[in-house]
MIGUVEX-258834 format. One record per residue: residue in three letters; x, y, z of N, C-alpha, C in turn. Coordinates in Angstrom, 1 decimal. Example, Ala and Ser with C-alpha at 12.3 -4.5 7.8 and 13.67 -1.06 7.14 Angstrom:
<sites>
<site res="ALA" n_X="13.2" n_Y="-5.7" n_Z="7.8" ca_X="12.3" ca_Y="-4.5" ca_Z="7.8" c_X="13.2" c_Y="-3.3" c_Z="7.8"/>
<site res="SER" n_X="12.8" n_Y="-2.2" n_Z="7.1" ca_X="13.7" ca_Y="-1.1" ca_Z="7.1" c_X="12.9" c_Y="0.0" c_Z="7.9"/>
</sites>
This chain:
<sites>
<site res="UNK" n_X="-9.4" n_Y="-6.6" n_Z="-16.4" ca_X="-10.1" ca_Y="-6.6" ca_Z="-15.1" c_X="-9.2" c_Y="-6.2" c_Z="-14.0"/>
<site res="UNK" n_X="-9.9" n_Y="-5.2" n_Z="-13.2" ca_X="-9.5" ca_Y="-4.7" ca_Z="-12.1" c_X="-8.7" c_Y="-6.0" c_Z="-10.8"/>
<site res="UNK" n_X="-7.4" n_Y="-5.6" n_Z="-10.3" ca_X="-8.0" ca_Y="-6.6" ca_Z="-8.8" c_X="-8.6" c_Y="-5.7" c_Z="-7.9"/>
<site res="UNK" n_X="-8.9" n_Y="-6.9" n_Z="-6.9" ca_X="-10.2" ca_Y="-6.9" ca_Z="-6.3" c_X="-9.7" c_Y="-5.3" c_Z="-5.2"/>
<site res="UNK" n_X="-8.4" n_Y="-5.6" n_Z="-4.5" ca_X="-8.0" ca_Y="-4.4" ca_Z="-4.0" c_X="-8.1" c_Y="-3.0" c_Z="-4.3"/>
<site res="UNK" n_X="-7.4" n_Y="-2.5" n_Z="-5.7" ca_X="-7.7" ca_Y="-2.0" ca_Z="-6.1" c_X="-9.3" c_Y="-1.2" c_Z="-6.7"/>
<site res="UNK" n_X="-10.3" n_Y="-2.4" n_Z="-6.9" ca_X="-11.1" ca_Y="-1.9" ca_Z="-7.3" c_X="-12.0" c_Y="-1.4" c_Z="-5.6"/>
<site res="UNK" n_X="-11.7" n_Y="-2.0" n_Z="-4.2" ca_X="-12.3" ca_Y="-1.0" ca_Z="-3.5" c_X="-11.9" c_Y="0.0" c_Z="-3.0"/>
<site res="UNK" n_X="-11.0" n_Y="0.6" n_Z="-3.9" ca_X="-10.2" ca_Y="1.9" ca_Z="-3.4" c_X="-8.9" c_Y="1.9" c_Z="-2.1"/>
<site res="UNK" n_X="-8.8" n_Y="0.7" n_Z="-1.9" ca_X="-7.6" ca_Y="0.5" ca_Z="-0.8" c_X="-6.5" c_Y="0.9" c_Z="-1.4"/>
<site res="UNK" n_X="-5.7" n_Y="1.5" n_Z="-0.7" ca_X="-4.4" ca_Y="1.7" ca_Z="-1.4" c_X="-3.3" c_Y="0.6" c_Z="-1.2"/>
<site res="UNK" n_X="-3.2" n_Y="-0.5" n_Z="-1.5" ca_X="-2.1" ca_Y="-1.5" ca_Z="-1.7" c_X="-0.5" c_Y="-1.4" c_Z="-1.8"/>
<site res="UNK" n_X="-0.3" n_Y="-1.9" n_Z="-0.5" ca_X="1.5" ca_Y="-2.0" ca_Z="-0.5" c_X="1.9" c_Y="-3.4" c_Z="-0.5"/>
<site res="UNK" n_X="2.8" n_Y="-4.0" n_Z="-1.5" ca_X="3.1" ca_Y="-5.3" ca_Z="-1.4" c_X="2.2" c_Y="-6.0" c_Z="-1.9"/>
<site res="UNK" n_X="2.3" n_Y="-7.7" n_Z="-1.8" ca_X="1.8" ca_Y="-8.4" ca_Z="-2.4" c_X="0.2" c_Y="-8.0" c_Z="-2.7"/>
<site res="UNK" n_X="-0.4" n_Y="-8.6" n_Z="-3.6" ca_X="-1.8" ca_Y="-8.3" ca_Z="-3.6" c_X="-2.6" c_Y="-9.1" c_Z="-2.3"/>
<site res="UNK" n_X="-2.3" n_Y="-10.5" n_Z="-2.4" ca_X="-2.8" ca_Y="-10.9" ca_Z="-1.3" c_X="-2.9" c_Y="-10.6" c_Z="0.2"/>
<site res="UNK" n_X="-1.8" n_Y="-9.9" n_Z="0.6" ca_X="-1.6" ca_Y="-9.3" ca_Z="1.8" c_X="-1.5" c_Y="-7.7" c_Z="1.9"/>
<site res="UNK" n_X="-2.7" n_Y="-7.0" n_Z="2.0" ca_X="-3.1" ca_Y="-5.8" ca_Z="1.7" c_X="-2.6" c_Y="-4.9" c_Z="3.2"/>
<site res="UNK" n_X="-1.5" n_Y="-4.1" n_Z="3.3" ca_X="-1.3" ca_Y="-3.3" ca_Z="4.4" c_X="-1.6" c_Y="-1.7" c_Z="3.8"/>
<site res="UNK" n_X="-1.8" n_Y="-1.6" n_Z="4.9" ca_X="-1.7" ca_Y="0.8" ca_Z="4.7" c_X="-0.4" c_Y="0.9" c_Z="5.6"/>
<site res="UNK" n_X="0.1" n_Y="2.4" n_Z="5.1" ca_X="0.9" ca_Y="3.1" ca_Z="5.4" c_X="-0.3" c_Y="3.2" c_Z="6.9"/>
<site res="UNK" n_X="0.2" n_Y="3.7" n_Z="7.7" ca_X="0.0" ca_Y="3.9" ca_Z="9.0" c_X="-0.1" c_Y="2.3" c_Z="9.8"/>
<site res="UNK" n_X="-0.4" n_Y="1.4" n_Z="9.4" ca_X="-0.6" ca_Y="0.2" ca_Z="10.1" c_X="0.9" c_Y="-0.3" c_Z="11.0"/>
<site res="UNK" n_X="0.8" n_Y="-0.3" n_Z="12.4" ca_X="1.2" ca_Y="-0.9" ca_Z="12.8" c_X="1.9" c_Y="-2.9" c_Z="12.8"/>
<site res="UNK" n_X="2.9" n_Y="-2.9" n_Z="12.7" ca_X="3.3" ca_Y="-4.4" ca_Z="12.4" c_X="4.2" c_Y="-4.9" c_Z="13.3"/>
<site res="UNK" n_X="4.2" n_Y="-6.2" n_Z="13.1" ca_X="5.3" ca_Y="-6.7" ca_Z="13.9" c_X="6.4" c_Y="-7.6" c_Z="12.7"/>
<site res="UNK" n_X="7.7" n_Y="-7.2" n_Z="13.4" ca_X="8.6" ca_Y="-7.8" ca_Z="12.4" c_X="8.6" c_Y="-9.3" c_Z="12.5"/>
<site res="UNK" n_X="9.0" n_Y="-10.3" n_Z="11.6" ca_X="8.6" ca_Y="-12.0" ca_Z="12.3" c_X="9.8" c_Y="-12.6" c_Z="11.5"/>
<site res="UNK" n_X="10.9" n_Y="-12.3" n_Z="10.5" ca_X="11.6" ca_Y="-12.6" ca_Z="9.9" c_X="12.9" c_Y="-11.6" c_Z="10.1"/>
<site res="UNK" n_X="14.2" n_Y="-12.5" n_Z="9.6" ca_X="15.1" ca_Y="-11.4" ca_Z="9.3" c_X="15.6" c_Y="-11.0" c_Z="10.2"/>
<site res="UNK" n_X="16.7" n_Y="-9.4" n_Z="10.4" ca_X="17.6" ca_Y="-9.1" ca_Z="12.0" c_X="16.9" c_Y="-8.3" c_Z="12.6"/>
<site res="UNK" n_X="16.1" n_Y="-8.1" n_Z="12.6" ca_X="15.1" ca_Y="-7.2" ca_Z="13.3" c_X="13.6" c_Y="-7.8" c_Z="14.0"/>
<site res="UNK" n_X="14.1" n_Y="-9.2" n_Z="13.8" ca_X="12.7" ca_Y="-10.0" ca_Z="14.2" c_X="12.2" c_Y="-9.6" c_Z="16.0"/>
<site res="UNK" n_X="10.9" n_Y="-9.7" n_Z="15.9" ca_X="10.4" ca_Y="-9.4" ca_Z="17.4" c_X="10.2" c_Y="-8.3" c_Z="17.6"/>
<site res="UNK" n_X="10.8" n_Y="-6.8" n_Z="16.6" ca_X="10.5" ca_Y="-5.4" ca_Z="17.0" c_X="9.3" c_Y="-5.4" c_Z="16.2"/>
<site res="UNK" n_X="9.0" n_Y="-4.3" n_Z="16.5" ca_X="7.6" ca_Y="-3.5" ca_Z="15.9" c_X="7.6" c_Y="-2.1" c_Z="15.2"/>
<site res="UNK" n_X="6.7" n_Y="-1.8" n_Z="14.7" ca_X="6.8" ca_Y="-0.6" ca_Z="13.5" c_X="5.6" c_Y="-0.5" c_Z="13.1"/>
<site res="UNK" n_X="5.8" n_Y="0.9" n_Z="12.4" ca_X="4.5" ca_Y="1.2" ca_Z="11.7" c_X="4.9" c_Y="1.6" c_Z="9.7"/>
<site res="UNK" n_X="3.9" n_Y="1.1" n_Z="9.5" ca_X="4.2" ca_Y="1.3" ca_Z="7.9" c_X="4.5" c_Y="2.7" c_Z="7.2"/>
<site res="UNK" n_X="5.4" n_Y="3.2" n_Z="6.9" ca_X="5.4" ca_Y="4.4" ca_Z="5.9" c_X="5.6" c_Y="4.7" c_Z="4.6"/>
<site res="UNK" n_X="5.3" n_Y="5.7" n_Z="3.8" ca_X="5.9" ca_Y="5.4" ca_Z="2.7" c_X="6.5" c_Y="5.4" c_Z="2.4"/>
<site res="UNK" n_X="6.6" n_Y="4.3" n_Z="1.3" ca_X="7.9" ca_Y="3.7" ca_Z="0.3" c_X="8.2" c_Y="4.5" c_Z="-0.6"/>
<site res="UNK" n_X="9.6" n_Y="4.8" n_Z="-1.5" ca_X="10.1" ca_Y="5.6" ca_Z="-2.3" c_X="9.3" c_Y="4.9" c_Z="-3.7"/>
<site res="UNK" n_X="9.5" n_Y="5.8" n_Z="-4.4" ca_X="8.9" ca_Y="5.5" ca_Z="-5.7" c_X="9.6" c_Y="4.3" c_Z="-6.8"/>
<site res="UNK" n_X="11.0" n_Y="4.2" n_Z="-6.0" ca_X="11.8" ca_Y="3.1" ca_Z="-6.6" c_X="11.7" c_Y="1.7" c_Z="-6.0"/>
<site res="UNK" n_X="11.1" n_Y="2.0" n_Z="-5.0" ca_X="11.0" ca_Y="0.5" ca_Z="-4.1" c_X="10.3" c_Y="-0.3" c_Z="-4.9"/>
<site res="UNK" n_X="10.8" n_Y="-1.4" n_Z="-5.0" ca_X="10.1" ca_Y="-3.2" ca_Z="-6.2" c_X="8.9" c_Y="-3.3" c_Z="-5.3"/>
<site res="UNK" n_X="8.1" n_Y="-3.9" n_Z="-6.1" ca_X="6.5" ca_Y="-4.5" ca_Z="-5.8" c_X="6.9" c_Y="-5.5" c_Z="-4.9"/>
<site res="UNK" n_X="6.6" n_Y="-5.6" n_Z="-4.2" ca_X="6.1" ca_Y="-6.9" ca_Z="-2.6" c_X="7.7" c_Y="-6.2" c_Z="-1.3"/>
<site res="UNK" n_X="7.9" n_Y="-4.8" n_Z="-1.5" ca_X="8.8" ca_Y="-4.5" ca_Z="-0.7" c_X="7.8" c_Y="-3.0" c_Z="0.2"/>
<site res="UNK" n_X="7.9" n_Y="-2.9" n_Z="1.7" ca_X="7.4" ca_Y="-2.2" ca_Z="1.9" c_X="8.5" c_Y="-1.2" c_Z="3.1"/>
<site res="UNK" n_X="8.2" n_Y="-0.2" n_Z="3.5" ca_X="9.2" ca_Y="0.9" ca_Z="4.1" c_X="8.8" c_Y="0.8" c_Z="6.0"/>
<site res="UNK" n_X="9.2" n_Y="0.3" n_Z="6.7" ca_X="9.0" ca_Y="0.2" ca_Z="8.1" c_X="9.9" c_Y="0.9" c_Z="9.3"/>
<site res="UNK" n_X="9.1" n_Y="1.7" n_Z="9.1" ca_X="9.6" ca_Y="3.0" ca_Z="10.7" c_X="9.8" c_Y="2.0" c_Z="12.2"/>
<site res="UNK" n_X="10.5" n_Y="1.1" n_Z="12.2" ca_X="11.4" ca_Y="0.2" ca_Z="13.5" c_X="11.3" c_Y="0.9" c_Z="14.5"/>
<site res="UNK" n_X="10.6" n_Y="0.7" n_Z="15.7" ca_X="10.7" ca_Y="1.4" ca_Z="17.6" c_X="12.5" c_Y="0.9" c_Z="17.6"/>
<site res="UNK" n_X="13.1" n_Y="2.0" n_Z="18.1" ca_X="14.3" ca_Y="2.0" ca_Z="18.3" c_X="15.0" c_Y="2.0" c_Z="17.4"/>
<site res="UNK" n_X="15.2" n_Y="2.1" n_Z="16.2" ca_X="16.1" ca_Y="2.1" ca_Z="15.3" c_X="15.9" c_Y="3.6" c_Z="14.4"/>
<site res="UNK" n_X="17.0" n_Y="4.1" n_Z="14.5" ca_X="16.5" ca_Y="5.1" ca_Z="13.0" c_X="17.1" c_Y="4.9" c_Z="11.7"/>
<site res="UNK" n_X="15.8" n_Y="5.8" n_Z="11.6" ca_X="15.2" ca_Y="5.7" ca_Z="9.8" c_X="14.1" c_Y="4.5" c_Z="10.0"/>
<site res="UNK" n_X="14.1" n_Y="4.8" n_Z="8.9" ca_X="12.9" ca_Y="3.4" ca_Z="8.0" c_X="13.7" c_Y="2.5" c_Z="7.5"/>
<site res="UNK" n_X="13.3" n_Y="1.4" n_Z="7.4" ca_X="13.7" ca_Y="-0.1" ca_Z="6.8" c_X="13.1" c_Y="-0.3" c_Z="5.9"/>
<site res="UNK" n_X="13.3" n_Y="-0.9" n_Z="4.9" ca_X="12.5" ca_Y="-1.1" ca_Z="3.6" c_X="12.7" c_Y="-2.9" c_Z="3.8"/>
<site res="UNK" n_X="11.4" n_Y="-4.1" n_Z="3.5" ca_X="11.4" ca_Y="-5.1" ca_Z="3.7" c_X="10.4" c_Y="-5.8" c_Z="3.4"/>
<site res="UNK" n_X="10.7" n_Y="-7.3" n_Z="3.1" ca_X="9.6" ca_Y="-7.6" ca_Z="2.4" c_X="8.3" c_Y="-7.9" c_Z="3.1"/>
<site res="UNK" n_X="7.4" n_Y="-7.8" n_Z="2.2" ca_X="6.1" ca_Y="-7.6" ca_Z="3.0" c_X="6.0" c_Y="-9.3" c_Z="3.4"/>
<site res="UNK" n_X="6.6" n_Y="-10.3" n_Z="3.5" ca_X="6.5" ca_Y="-11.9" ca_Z="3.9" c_X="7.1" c_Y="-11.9" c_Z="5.2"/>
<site res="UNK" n_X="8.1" n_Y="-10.5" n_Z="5.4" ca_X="9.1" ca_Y="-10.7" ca_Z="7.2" c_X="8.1" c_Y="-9.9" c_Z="8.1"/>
<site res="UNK" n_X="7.0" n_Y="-9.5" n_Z="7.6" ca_X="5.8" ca_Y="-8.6" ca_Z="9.4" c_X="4.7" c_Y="-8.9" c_Z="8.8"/>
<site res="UNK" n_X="3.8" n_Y="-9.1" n_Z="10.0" ca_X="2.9" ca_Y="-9.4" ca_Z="10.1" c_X="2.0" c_Y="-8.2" c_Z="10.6"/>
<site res="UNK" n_X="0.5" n_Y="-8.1" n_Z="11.0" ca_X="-0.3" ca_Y="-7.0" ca_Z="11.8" c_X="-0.1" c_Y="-6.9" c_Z="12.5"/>
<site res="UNK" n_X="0.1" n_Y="-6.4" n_Z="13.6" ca_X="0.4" ca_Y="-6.6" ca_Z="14.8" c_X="-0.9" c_Y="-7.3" c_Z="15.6"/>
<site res="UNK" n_X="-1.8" n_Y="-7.0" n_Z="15.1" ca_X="-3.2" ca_Y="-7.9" ca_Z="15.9" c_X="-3.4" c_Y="-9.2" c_Z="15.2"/>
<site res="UNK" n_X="-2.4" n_Y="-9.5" n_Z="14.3" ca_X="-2.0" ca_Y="-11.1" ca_Z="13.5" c_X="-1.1" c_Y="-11.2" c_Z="13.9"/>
<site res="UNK" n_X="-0.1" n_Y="-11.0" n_Z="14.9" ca_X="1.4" ca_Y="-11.4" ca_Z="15.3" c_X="0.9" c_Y="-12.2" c_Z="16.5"/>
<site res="UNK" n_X="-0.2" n_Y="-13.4" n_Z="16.9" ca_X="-0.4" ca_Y="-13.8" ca_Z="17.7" c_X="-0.7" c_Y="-13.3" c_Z="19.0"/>
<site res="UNK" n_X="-1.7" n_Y="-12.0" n_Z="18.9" ca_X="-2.5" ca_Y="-11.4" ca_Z="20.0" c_X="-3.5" c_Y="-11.3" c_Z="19.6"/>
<site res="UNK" n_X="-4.6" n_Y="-11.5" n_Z="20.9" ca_X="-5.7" ca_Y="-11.3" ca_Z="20.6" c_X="-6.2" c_Y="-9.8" c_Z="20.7"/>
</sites>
């Protein structure tokens, strides 16, 4: 049996329960980079399951992290 993700064609990064896309904007909420923001891109083909790749405002490169340290940005306590 299919999960449920999967079977509506979302493309899933990280946990199953917590379903993000590449382009989604986040906020970081854990870890040394707590409080900045980013947008999701993709992950290398070696990155572990519940690890996702985060293009950080101000920092370069991408960060690779787990999908439990950011939140949506419209779930980071904004309405």
């Amino acid at each position: 049996m299919e999960r449920d993700d999967h079977a509506a064609g979302l493309p899933a990064i990280g946990a199953s329960v917590r379903v993000l896309q590449v382009g989604e904007e986040v906020e970081i909420i854990d870890g040394p980079h707590v409080g900045k923001h980013g947008k999701i891109v993709p992950s290398p083909d070696w990155a572990r399951e519940g690890v996702i790749n985060v293009e950080v405002t101000g920092i370069e490169g991408p960060r690779l992290m787990d999908v439990s340290k950011v939140a949506r940005w419209n779930e980071a306590g904004r309405a």
